[in-house]
C-alpha positions in Angstrom: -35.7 -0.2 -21.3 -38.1 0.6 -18.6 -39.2 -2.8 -18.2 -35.8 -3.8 -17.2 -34.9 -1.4 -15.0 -34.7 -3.6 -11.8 -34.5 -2.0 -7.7 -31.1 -1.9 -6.1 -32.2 -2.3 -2.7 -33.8 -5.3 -3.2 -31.1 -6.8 -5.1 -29.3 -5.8 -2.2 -31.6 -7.9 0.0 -31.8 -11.0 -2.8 -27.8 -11.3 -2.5 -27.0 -10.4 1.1 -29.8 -13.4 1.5 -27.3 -15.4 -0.7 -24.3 -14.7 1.1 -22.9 -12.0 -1.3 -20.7 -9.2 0.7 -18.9 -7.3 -2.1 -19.3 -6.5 -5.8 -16.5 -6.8 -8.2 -15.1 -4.9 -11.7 -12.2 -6.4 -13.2 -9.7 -4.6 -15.5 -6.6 -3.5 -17.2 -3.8 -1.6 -15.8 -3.7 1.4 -17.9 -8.0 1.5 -17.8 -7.3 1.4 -14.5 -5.0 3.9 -13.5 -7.8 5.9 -15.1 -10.6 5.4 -12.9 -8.1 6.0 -10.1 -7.4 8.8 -11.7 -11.1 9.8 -11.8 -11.8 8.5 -8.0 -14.6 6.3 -9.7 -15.3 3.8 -12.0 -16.5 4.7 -15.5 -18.1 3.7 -18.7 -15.9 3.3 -21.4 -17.9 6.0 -23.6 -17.0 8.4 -20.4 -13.1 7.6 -21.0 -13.8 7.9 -24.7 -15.4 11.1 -25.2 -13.2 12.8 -21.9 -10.2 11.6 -24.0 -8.2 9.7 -21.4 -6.0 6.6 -21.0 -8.1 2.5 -21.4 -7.3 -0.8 -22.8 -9.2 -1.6 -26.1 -11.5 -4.9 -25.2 -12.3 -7.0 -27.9 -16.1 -5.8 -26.7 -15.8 -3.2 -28.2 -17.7 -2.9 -31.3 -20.9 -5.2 -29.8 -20.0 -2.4 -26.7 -21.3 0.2 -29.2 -24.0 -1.8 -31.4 -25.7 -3.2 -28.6 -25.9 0.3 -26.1 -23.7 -0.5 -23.0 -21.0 1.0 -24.2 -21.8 4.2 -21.8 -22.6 1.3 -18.6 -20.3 0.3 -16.1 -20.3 -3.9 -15.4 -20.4 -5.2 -11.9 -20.3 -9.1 -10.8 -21.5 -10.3 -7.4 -18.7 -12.5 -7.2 -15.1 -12.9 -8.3 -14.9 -14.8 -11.3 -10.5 -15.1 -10.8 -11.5 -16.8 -7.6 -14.6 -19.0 -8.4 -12.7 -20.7 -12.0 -9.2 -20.4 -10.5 -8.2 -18.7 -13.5 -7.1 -15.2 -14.7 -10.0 -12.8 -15.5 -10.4 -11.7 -19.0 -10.8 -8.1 -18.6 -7.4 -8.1 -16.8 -5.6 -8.7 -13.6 -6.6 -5.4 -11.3 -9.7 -5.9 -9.0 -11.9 -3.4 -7.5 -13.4 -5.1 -4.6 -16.7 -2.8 -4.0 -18.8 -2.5 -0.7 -22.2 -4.1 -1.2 -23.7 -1.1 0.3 -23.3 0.8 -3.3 -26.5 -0.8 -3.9 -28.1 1.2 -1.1 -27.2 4.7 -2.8 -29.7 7.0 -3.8 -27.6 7.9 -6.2 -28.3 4.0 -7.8 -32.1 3.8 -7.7 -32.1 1.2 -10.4 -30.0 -1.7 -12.0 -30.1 -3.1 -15.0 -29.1 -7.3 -14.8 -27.7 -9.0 -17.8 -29.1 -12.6 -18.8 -25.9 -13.2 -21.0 -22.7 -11.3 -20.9 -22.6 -8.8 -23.6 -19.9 -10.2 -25.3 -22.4 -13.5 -26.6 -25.1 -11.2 -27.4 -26.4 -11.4 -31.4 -28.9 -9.8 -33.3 -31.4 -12.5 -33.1 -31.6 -12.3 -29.2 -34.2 -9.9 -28.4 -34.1 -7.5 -25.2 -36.3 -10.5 -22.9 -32.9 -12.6 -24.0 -30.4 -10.3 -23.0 -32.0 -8.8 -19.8 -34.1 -10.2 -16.4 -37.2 -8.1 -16.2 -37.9 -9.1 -12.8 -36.0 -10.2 -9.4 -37.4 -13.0 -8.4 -35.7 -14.9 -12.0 -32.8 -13.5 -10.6 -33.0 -15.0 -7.2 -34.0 -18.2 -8.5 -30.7 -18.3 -11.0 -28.1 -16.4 -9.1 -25.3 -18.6 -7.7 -27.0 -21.9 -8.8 -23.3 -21.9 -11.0 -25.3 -22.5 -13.9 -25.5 -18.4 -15.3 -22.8 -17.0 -12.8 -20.8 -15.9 -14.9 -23.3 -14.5 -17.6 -25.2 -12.8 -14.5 -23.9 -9.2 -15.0 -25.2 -5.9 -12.8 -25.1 -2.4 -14.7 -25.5 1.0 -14.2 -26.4 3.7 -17.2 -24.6 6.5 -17.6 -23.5 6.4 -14.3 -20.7 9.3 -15.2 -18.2 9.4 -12.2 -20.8 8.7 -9.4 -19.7 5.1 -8.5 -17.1 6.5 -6.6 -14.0 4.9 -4.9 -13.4 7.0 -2.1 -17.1 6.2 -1.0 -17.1 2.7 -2.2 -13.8 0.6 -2.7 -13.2 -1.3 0.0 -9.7 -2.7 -2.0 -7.9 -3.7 -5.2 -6.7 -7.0 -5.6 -3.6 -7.5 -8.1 -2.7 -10.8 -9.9 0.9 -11.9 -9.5 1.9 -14.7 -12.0 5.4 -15.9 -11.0 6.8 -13.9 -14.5 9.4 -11.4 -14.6 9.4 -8.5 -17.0 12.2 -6.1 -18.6 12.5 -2.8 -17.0 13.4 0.6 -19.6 16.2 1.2 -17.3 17.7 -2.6 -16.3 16.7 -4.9 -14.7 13.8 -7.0 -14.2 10.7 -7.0 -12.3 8.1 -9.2 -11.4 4.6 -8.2 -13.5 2.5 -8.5 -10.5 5.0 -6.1 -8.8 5.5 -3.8 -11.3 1.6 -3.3 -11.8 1.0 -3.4 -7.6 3.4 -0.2 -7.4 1.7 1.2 -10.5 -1.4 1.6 -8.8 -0.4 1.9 -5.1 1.5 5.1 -6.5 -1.8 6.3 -7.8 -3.4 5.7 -5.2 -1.4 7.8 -3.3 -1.6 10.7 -6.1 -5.1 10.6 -5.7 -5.8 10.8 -2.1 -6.9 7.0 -2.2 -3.6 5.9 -0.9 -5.7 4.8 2.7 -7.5 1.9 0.7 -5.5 -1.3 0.9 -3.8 -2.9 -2.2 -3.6 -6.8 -1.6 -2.1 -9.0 -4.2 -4.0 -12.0 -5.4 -2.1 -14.7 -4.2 0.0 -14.1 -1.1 3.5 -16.0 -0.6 3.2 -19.1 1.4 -0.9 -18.9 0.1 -2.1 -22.6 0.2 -5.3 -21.5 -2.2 -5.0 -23.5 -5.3 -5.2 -21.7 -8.6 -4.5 -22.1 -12.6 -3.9 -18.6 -13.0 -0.2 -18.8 -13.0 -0.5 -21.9 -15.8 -2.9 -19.7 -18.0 -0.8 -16.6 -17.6 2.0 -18.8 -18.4 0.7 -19.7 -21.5 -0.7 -16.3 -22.5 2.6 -14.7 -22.2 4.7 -17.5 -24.5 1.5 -17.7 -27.0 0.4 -14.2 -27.0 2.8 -11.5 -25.8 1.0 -9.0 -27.1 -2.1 -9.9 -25.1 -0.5 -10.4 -22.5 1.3 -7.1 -22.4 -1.7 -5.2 -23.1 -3.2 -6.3 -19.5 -0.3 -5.6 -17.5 1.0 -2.4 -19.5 
């Protein structure tokens, strides 16, 4: 893998050139909670083998075969935003500071060709992975690869911190109300938005803001509440499993 093992800081350079400010890691609620829980983001083999709270992703298994199942995933750009549409990994958004790149403690990046999920067995490791930055700076934000373009860390363990890095979490809110255990109902985005504002505060990470994807009175135009729409009538379970 050494031959893909790719410089942070001058990634950091290559995006700031291309207007990039933050980096971005999408998820479930219940994952979530956990990395709150943890002050950082982690790999799902962390949350495995420390035997704590996260969503299965349909991932999973290629997770494993293909060895990033112990990475963390970061975009450059948020993919909700850019397609107007709901991300697949789920509706919370950790909205990093660019500046994680700068970290000693982040030396080296790896940079994804194709997302994970589309990787097979024929693709060898120069299909799946840029070995140098100047490919990446000459396909980066050219909307062609965005959203195969992934950014991850190794074994990272709980050093991509969100006391030193978060800047905030973004929460989808589809206009769709849920059942409550004890009456009532609530809306989803609400119900996940206090969910992880009272972790937050738990945690000692109740000073980062919490913003909700689409404000009232927003004029931004989106198909997220059409596609969540749909999700929830067509696939409850689905559904449910992002939001829980």
């Amino acid at each position: 893998m050494e031959k893909y093992e790719l410089c942070t800081k001058e990634l950091y350079k290559i995006l700031s050139t291309k207007g990039v400010t933050n980096l971005y890691h999408a998820n479930t609620v219940v994952t979530s909670l956990t990395f709150i829980k943890n002050n950082a983001l982690l790999s799902r083999s962390y949350v495995e083998k420390t035997g704590q709270n996260q969503t299965m992703q349909k991932s999973d298994a290629e997770d494993k075969k293909y060895n990033v199942w112990d990475d963390v995933f970061v975009d450059a750009l948020d993919l909700h935003y850019k397609y107007k549409r709901p991300n697949k990994y789920g509706p919370i958004l950790f909205v990093l500071k660019l500046e994680l790149l700068l970290s000693a403690k982040f030396p080296i990046v790896y940079i994804t060709k194709k997302n994970p999920w589309y990787w097979r067995d024929f693709h060898t490791m120069d299909d799946k992975y840029y070995s140098n930055l100047d490919d990446v700076k000459k396909d980066y934000l050219t909307n062609k690869l965005d959203s195969q373009i992934m950014f991850t860390f190794k074994s990272p363990n709980k050093e991509v911190r969100l006391s030193d890095y978060l800047q905030f979490i973004g929460v989808d809110k589809p206009n769709i109300f849920v059942n409550l255990k004890l009456g009532g109902n609530k809306n989803v985005g609400d119900y996940a938005f206090e969910k992880i504002k009272n972790e937050m505060d738990l945690y000692g990470l109740g000073h980062i803001p919490i913003k909700h994807r689409h404000p009232q009175n927003s004029t931004e135009i989106c198909n997220c509440n059409f596609n969540y729409t749909i999700l929830y009538n067509a696939n409850y379970k689905e559904f449910e499993k992002r939001f829980k």
